[in-house]
Every structure is written in C-alpha cells, then in structure tokens.
C-alpha positions in Angstrom: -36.0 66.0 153.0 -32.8 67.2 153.8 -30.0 64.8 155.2 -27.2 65.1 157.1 -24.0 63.4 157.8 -20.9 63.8 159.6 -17.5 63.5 158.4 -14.3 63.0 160.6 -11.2 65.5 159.5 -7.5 65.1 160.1 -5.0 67.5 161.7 -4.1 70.5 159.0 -7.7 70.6 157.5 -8.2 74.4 156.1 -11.8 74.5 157.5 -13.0 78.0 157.7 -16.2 76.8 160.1 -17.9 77.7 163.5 -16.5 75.2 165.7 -18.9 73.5 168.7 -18.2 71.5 171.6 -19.4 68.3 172.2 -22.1 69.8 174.6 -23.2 72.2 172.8 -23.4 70.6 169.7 -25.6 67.9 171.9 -27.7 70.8 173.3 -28.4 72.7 169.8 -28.0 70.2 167.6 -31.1 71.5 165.2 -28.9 74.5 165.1 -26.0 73.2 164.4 -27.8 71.3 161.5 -29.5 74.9 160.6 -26.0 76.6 160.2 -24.4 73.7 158.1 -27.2 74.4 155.8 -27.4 78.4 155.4 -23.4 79.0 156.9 -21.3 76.1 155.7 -19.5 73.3 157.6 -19.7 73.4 161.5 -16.7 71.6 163.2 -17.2 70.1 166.2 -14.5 69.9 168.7 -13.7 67.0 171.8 -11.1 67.8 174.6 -9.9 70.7 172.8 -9.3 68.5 169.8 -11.2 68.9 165.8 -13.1 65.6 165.9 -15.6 65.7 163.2 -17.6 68.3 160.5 -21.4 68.9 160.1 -22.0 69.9 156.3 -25.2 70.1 154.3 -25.8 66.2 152.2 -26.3 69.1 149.0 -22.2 70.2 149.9 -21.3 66.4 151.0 -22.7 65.1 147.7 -20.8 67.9 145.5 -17.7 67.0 146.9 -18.0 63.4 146.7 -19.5 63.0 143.5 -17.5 61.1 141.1 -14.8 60.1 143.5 -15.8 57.0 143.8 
C-alpha cells in the first residue's frame, strides 16, 4: 500500500513540480497522486499562491529519515 501525505512549503522553495489548483487538484486527485508517484512532487496552488506539495511517502520518508 502506498501512502501519501502533504507537506506545506514556504516562499523561495526550488520545487521543480507540476503545479495544480485547488480545483483541479479536488477533481483529479488520483492523478495528482499518480504523478507524485511516477513524476515527482506536484504543488498545489490557492489564490495564485504555493500552498502545499504532493510527494510519494517512498520520497517523503527519504528525506525525512534521520532528521528526527
């Protein structure tokens, strides 16, 4: 079983990703889910603004592993 979780992300962050709206990320979701597993992160925007990442748990847990 594959989790996922969603990460919030401050101004500045160098996130090369396919970025959603709101909407759309509410209408495709599964694909949104799909393309953080085979393409990498998918940002996700609200009023214009970055407001939170979609990345694979495998991706979440490399990065957070051993950081406490």
């Amino acid at each position: 079983m594959t989790v996922m979780t969603m990460m919030t992300i401050g101004e500045g962050c160098d996130v090369d990703t396919q970025t959603w709206t709101v909407a759309e990320a509410k209408a495709k979701f599964s694909e949104v889910i799909d393309k953080a597993k085979s393409n990498g992160p998918q940002t996700i925007t609200r009023n214009g603004r970055r407001t939170v990442v979609v990345v694979a748990a495998e991706e979440w847990e490399r990065k957070t592993k051993g950081k406490g």
